[in-house]
C-alpha positions in Angstrom: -3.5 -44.3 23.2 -3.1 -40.6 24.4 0.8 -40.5 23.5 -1.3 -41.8 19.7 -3.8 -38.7 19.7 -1.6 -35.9 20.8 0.6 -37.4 18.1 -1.8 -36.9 15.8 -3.0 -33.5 17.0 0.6 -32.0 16.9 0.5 -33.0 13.2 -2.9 -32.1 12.2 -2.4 -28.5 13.8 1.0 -28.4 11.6 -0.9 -29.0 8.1 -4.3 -27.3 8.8 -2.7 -24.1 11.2 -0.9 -22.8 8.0 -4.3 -23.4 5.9 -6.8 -21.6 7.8 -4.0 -18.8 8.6 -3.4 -18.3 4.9 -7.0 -18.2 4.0 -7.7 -15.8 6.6 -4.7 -13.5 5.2 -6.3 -14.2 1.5 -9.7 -12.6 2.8 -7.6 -9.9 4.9 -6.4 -8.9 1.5 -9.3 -9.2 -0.8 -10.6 -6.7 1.4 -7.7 -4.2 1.0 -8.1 -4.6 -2.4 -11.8 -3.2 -2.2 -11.3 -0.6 -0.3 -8.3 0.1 -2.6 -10.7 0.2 -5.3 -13.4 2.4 -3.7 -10.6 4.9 -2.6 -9.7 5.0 -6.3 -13.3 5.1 -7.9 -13.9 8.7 -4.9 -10.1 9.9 -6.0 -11.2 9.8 -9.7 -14.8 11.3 -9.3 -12.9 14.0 -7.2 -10.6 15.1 -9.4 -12.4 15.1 -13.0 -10.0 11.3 -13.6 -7.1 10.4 -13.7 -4.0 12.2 -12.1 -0.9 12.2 -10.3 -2.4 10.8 -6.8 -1.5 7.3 -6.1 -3.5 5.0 -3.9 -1.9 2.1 -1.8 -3.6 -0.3 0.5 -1.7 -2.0 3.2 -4.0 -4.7 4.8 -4.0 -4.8 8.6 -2.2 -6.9 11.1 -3.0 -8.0 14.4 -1.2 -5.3 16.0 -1.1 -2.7 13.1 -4.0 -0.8 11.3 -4.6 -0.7 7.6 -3.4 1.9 6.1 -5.0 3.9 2.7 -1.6 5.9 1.8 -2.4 8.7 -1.0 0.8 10.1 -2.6 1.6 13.3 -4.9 4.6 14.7 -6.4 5.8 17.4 -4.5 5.0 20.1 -6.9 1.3 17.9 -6.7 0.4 18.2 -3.3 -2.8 20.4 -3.6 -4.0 17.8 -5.6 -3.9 15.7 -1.9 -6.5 18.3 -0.4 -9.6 17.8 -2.2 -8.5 13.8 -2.9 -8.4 13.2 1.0 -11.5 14.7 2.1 -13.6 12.6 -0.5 -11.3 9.6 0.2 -12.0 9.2 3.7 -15.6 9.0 3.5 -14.4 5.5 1.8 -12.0 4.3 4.5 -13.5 2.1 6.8 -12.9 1.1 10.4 -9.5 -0.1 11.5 -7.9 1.4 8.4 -5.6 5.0 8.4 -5.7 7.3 5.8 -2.3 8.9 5.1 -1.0 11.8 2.6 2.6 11.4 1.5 3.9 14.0 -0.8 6.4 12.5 -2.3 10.1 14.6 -2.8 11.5 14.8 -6.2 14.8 13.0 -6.7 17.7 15.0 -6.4 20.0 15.1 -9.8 23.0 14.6 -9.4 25.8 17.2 -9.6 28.3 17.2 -12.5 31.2 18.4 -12.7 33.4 20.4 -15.1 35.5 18.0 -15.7 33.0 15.2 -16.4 31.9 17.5 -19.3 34.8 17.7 -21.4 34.8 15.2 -24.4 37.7 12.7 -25.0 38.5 11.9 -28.5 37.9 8.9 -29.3 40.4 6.8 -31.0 
């Protein structure tokens, strides 16, 4: 009879464990996604609408904080100045706000010989 009920609460905890932990992640997320969205709203009021400054959401873990990561261009970045202080009126509790600028790319370098033409044919 006991051998019976741990049995079957072994298996129960292995079909509704994953269910209640994914629905928690679900509302975990929802609620990155609204703060995402009220970060973006006091980013566009800030700057006049829409510009280079990119909002990301990561939602929080149990042993990391959410994160609300604003990003520029490099050649951007006092855009980040008056974004963040109207931003972070919007992150709540538990969340970090973070400026990245971001580097440009570096082109490649060519060489003199790569330049000259072959004829075709």
């Amino acid at each position: 009879m006991l051998a019976e009920l741990i049995g079957i609460a072994v298996v129960g905890g292995m079909i509704v464990g994953p269910l209640v932990w994914r629905v928690h992640r679900d509302h975990v997320n929802e609620r990155a996604q609204a703060v995402r969205a009220q970060a973006h709203a006091a980013l566009f009021r800030t700057l006049g609408g829409e510009s280079l400054v990119s909002v990301q959401v990561e939602a929080p873990w149990l042993w990391r904080a959410g994160r609300v990561v604003l990003s520029a261009p490099s050649d951007w970045t006092s855009l980040l100045e008056p974004a963040w202080a109207n931003v972070v009126e919007h992150v709540p509790a538990g969340y970090e706000l973070v400026l990245k600028p971001v580097a440009p790319a570096a082109l490649p370098t060519v060489h003199e010989e790569d330049l000259v033409l072959r004829r075709a044919a």
